[in-house]
FIPA-635708 format. One record per residue (C-alpha): x, y, z. Coordinates in steps of 0.1 Angstrom, whole numbers, plus 5000, padded with zeros to 4 digits. Layout:
N
XYZ/...
END
This chain:
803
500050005000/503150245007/504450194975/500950284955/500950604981/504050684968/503450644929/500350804930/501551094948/504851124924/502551054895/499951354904/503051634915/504551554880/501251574861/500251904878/503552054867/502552024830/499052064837/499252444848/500052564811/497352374796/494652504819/496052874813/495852794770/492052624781/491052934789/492453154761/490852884739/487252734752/486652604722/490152384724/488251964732/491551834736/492952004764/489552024782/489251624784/492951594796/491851834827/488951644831/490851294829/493651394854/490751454883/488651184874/491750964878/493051144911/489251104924/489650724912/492550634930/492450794961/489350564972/490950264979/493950464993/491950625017/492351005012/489151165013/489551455008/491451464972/488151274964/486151574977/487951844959/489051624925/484751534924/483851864926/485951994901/485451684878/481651774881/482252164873/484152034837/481751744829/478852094829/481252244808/481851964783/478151914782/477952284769/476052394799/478552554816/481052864799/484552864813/484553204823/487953324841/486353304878/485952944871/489252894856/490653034888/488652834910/489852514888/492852634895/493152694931/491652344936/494852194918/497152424942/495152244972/495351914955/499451964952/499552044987/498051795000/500451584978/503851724994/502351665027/501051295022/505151305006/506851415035/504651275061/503751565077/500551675090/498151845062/497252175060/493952295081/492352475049/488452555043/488152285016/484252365013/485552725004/487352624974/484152384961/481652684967/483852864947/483552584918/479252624923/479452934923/481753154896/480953474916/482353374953/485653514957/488453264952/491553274979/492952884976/496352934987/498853024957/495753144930/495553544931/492153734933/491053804900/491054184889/488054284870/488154404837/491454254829/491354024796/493153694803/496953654794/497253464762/499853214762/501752984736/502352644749/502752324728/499452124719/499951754734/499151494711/495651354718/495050964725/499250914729/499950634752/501750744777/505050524778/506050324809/508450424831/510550334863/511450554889/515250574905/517250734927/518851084909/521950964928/522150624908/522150764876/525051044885/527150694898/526050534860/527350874842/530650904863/531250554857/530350584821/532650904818/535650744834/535150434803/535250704774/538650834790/539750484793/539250404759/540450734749/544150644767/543650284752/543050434715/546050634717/547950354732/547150134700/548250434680/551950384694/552050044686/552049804653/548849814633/546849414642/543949424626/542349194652/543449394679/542049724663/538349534649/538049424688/538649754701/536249914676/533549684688/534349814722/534250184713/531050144695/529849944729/531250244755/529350494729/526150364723/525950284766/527350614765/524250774744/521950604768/523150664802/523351044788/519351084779/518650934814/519351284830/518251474807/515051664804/512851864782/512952264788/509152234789/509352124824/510852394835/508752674816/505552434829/504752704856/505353034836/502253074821/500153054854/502553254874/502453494838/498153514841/498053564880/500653804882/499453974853/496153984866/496954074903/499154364887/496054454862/498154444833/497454254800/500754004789/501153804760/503353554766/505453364738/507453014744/509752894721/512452624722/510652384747/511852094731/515352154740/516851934767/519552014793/520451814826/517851724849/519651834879/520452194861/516452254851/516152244889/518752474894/517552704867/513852794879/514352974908/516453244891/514353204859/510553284884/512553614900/513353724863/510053654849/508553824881/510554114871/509854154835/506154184849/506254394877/508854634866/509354614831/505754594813/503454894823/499954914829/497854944794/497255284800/500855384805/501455194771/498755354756/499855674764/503455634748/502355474715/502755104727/500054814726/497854754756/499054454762/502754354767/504954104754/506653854772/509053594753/510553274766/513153114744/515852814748/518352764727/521352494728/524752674714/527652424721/527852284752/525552564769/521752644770/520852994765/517653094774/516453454769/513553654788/512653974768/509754244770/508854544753/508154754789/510155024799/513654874802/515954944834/516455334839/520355384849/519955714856/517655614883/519855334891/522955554893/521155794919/519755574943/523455364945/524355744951/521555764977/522755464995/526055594998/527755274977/528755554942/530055874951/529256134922/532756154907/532955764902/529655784887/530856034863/533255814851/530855494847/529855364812/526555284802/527254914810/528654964843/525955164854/523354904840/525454614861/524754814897/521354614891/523154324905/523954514939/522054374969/519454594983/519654804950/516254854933/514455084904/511155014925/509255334930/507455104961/507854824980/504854564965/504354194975/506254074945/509154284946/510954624954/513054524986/516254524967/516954134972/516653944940/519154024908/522253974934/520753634942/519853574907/523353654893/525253454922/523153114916/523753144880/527753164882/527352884916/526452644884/528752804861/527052974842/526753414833/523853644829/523853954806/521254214799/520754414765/518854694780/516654954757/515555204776/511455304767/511455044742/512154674766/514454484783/516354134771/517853884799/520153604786/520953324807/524253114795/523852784819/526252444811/525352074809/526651944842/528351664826/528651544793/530451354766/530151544733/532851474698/535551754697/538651874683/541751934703/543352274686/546652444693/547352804695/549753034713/551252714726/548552584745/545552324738/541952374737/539152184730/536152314704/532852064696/533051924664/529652014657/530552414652/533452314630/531652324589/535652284575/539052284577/542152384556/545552534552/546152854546/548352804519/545052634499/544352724465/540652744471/541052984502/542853374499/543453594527/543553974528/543654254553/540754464549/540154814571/542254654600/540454314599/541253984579/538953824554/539353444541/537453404507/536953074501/535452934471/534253264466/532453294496/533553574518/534153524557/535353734585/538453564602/540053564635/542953424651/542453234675/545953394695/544853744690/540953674705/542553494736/545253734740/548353514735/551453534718/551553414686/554553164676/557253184647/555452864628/557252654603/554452524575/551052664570/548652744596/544952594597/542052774593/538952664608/535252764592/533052784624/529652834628/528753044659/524953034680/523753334652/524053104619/526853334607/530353114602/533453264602/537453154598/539453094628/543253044624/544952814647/548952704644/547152284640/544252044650/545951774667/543451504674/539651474676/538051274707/534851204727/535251464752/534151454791/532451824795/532551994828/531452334840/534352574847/534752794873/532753124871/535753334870/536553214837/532853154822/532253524825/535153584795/532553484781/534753284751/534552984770/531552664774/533052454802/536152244805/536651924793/539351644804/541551434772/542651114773/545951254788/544251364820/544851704814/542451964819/541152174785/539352454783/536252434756/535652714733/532652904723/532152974691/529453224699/531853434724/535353424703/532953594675/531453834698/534853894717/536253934684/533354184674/532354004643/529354154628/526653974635/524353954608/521053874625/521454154653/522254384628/519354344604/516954314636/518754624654/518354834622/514554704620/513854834646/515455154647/513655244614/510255164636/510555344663/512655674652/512455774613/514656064619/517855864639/517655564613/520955454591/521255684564/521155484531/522655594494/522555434458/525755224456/527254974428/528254614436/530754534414/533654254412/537054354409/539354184384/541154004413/537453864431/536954134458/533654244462/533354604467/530954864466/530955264447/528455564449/526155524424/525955924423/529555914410/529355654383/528855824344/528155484328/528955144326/530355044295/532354744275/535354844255/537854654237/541054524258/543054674231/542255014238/543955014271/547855094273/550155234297/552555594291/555255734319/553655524348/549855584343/547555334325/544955464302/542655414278/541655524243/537755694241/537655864207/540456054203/540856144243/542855944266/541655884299/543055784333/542455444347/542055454382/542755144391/546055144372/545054784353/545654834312/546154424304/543554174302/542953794292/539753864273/538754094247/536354284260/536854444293/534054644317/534354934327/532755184352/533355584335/533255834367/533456154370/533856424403/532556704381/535556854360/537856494358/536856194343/538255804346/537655454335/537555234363/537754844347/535954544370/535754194359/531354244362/528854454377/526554274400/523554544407/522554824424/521754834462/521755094488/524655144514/525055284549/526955634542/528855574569/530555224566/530154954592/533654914596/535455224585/538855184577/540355514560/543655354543/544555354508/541555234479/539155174507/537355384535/535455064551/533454744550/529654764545/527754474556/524954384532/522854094532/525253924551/528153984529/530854184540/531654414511/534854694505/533355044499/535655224474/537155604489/535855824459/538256134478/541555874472/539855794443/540256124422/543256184444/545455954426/544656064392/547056324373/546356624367/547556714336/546156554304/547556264293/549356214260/550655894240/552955794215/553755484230/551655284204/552655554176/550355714146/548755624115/549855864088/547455874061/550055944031/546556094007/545956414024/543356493993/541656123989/538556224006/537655834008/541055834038/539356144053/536156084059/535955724062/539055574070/540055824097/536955794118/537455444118/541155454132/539655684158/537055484168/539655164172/541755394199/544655484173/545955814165/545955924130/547356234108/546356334078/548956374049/552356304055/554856484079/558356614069/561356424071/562956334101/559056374121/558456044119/558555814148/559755484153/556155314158/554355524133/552655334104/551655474069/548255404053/548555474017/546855363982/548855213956/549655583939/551555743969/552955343976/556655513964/556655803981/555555634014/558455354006/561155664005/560455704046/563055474057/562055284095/558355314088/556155094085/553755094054/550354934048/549254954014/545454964009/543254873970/539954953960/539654633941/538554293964/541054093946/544354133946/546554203912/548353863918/549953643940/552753913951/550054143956/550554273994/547754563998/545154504019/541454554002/540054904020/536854784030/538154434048/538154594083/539354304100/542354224080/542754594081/543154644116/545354284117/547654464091/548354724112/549354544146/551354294126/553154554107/553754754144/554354374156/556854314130/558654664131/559054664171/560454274167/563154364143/564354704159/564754524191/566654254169/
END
């Protein structure tokens, strides 16, 4: 009979737990069957059972209450929020009643006939213990809780002691570092293929028992966000405020023993979000807000750690306030306060008997709560950190470890030390002497492209502050993917092993660096510290895509005027794969022009646009293709070709660069769509371009010998200008001609031309065929072999004075 005491009583605590949300949802949604018949089933069983175990009254409240739901599954009954609340309260007496029949003590004196009037009759006021009274005029809190599947058998189960499973995981810890020291071991010694197909059988063994022994301690987050959305509706309607409450990430597990830890600290914040953070709806409505508030729960696994984040849209934490009252108290004198940052002043919310409170009320505003809150977090290893926005809400992040673990990792080097890193952040590896993978210093910072896909990169020394070793051979750079979804490189001096890794908490002196996830212990016994992939990014201050994006959101909403100035820019590809972007306002037009029409004269490229030469800015005058793109811009008086391998499109820019980096080319990095791309400097731009005009003879002339042949004049000469040449009408006097020149004539000035010694000639017919097989002239109208005529015979001239 003792032991049917004792599972029923376990079996109704646990069931209560989850039952609180799904009465809260009930009422948001009357209409909701499903949850209506598993409140009804859980009394009718509680009434069921407690006959023959002799506990009357659970069978006097669970039978009323059963009786109140079968009225309001028969439609004759509404579940208005009085009965809800009276529902309620009866399942706060019930769960008393069950820790005292668990501990043996006496149970509680209560009015039990109070509780069941209050189930006849909606109007009586309820006061059950725990349940608040019920404010009038206050629409219920909507919550979002997971739907349970409907006619799911439930699975069987076994109850044991929590001690007997931590003996199983410390024994099952010490095997993986057994087989670790046994694998490297076999490693040292002759390869027996036996020998290693036996100890594979082994490993897979430890591992799967491994697996098993793991998912016996942990639990589902839902259990411990069970109790938020009633503690969320009576608080909300003790306070009369309205709160919309959203839960995500409730299928995440983390240890057993750390959900326990986790929900004291997790009730004070929640508490707080309500009682100081949302205001009343007629404060909201007064500054532009909804009436009611929102109130998000979310969990999240990043590495080895689970985050879990409680935000509102209330009023934020006041500093100014904050800063005062420490002032007040005598803890800040005014100069030191003077000297405070923004996040210094926020932290003095973690000061015992420190408050923003305008009064003391029954749920907080004694000063005793955040210090508490802070100093239980970091007792399990883990850190707190607020992102506070004054007037617009508030954002608490809790960073809590797995007690103990085993998860697959990489051991790293760097600075002359080991760490550890799970395997599960690292996308890929590679040298950094890769073909696939280039490197370049950007504004300060480093980018690896690789593959064509840009990343921001670290190194793992500079992050951690250490010295960085003279290396011989190439270093290894990780691709990582930190908690946001944005990866970025990592260089390290190797990767030295990878192993099944035992995960401790570290101490909370080095958890609040915030770059670290616990501590781990190798096969060598050891201790390593684990690295977070999350913190080395945001120590590093990598830009973080999604916060950015959201951030700017955001800004745009609430303040037009103070919003990221935007411009018109181009994103264009340079001829060595940068992306990089150029105010559109400065750009002519985008054109293609032939390769040929690019040279270089006393240092400066250039390139031939009618019969102008204009500066290249980019210096670049030789190409592998024939056709070349090019950007023409302009400052207002100067003009210059800019050539780029393709244009991309058009998209608008932050005028001030995300990362500004005034050197050379560049004046920063603009992050757009998640790529990080190089915004050109138009003032170095047109700085580097000469001043004077430019002029060529590099490539020489073409003399047209028939001044008077109007045919030369008007058709022939356009065309030479058109192809970026040079010409001259008529012939020039003796001794002016230079060494590159080249002489277009017809057959009748073919003498005259010849008597030019060093030149050049190309001889051009009217006829199409030639006047026999010695015939050299070149038919006027076959542009092609026109054009070929002339490089070959500048080809052919250049060849043979260098000869």
């Amino acid at each position: 009979m003792d032991e049917l005491l004792q599972e029923f009583i376990s079996e109704t605590q646990e069931t209560l737990e989850a039952l609180a949300g799904e009465v809260i949802a009930w009422e948001a949604d009357p209409t909701d069957r499903h949850r209506l018949d598993a409140i009804f089933r859980f009394f009718h069983t509680v009434k069921g059972s407690c006959g023959f175990l002799s506990l009357p009254r659970f069978e006097r409240l669970s039978h009323a209450a059963e009786d109140v739901l079968a009225e309001i599954r028969a439609g004759n009954r509404m579940p208005d929020p009085m009965t809800v609340s009276a529902v309620l309260s009866v399942m706060d007496r019930i769960g008393e009643l069950a820790e005292a029949v668990a501990l043996g003590t006496a149970l509680p004196n209560e009015n039990d006939d109070f509780l069941i009037n209050a189930l006849v009759e909606p109007s009586a006021v309820v006061d059950g213990g725990p349940a608040c009274p019920i404010v009038a005029g206050v629409d219920p809190v909507q919550p979002v809780t997971a739907r349970s599947t409907p006619g799911q058998a439930a699975p069987r189960t076994i109850r044991l002691p929590l001690s007997l499973i931590d003996q199983l995981m410390n024994g099952v810890s010490d095997m993986v570092l057994a087989r670790n020291e046994l694998s490297r071991k076999l490693r040292d010694r002759s390869a027996d293929p036996e020998l290693d197909s036996t100890f594979e059988r082994l490993s897979t063994c430890v591992a799967d028992m491994r697996d098993i022994i793991s998912k016996t301690r942990m639990q589902r987050v839902d259990r411990l966000f069970a109790a938020i959305p009633r503690m969320v509706r009576d608080l909300g309607r003790d306070l009369g405020k309205r709160i919309d409450l959203s839960v995500e990430g409730g299928d995440v597990e983390m240890d057993r023993e750390m959900v326990e830890m986790v929900v004291d600290p997790l009730t004070h914040i929640v508490r707080n979000s309500i009682d100081h953070g949302i205001e009343t709806p007629e404060k909201r409505r007064a500054v532009g807000k909804p009436e009611a508030g929102q109130l998000r729960l979310i969990a999240r696994q990043s590495g080895n750690q689970i985050v879990i984040e409680v935000s509102d849209d209330g009023a934020g934490i006041d500093t100014g306030r904050l800063v005062d009252k420490a002032i007040g108290n005598g803890r800040l004198t005014p100069e030191a306060a003077a000297r405070m940052s923004e996040q210094d002043m926020l932290d003095l919310i973690f000061q015992a008997g420190l408050t923003t409170a305008e009064k003391v009320t029954a749920v907080s505003g004694r000063g005793v709560g955040m210090d508490v809150v802070r100093a239980n977090v970091e007792r399990i290893g883990g850190v707190i950190a607020l992102d506070n926005h004054p007037g617009q809400g508030l954002c608490i992040t809790l960073r809590v470890p797995l007690t103990l673990t085993i998860i697959p990792g990489l051991i790293v080097k760097a600075g002359g030390l080991h760490f550890a890193i799970p395997r599960a952040a690292v996308v890929e590896i590679l040298h950094d002497n890769n073909e696939t993978m280039a490197i370049h210093p950007v504004g300060g910072a480093l980018i690896a492209t690789i593959r064509g896909v840009r990343h921001s990169m670290i190194d793992l020394e500079d992050v951690l502050s250490l010295e960085k070793p003279a290396q011989i051979g190439p270093r290894v750079v990780m691709v990582v993917r930190s908690a946001n979804g944005v990866p970025f490189a990592m260089g390290v001096s190797a990767v030295e092993n990878h192993e099944e890794l035992v995960i401790r908490p570290a101490s909370p002196l080095v958890m609040a660096s915030g770059v670290y996830a616990g501590m781990t212990l190798p096969d060598n016994g050891k201790p390593m510290l684990l690295l977070d992939a999350g913190g080395l990014a945001n120590a590093a201050r990598l830009p973080n895509i999604i916060d950015d994006q959201a951030a700017r959101q955001e800004e745009a909403r609430v303040d037009a005027q103070a919003s990221v100035e935007m411009i018109a820019a181009l994103r264009f590809e340079e001829m060595s794969g940068e992306r990089r972007l150029l105010k559109l306002s400065l750009i002519e037009r985008v054109e293609d022009l032939r390769a040929d029409m690019f040279g270089r004269s006393g240092g400066q490229a250039f390139v031939r646009l009618g019969d102008r030469l204009l500066p290249v800015a980019n210096g670049l005058h030789q190409f592998d293709h024939e056709a070349v793109t090019a950007l023409r811009v302009r400052d207002g008086e100067r003009e210059a070709c800019y050539p780029v391998a393709t244009v991309l499109d058009i998209i608008q820019m932050p005028v001030v660069p995300d990362m500004v980096a005034m050197s050379g080319l560049l004046s920063g990095v603009a992050v757009i769509d998640g790529e990080h791309l190089e915004v050109i400097n138009p003032f170095a731009l047109f700085a580097a371009l000469p001043v004077e005009p430019l002029v060529d003879r590099s490539n020489g002339r073409c003399l047209l010998a028939d001044a008077d042949d109007g045919w030369m004049r008007e058709i022939l000469a356009p065309l030479l200008r058109q192809a970026g040449h040079e010409v001259v009408i008529g012939l020039p006097v003796e001794g002016s001609v230079g060494a590159d020149d080249i002489i277009l004539c017809g057959s009748a000035s073919a003498a005259q031309a010849a008597d030019l010694v060093g030149c050049p000639v190309v001889e051009l017919r009217a006829s199409p065929r030639a006047a026999g097989p010695k015939d050299g002239s070149i038919y006027r109208y076959d542009q092609d072999a026109l054009m070929a005529a002339i490089a070959g015979a500048r080809t052919k001239h250049a060849g043979g004075s260098r000869a």
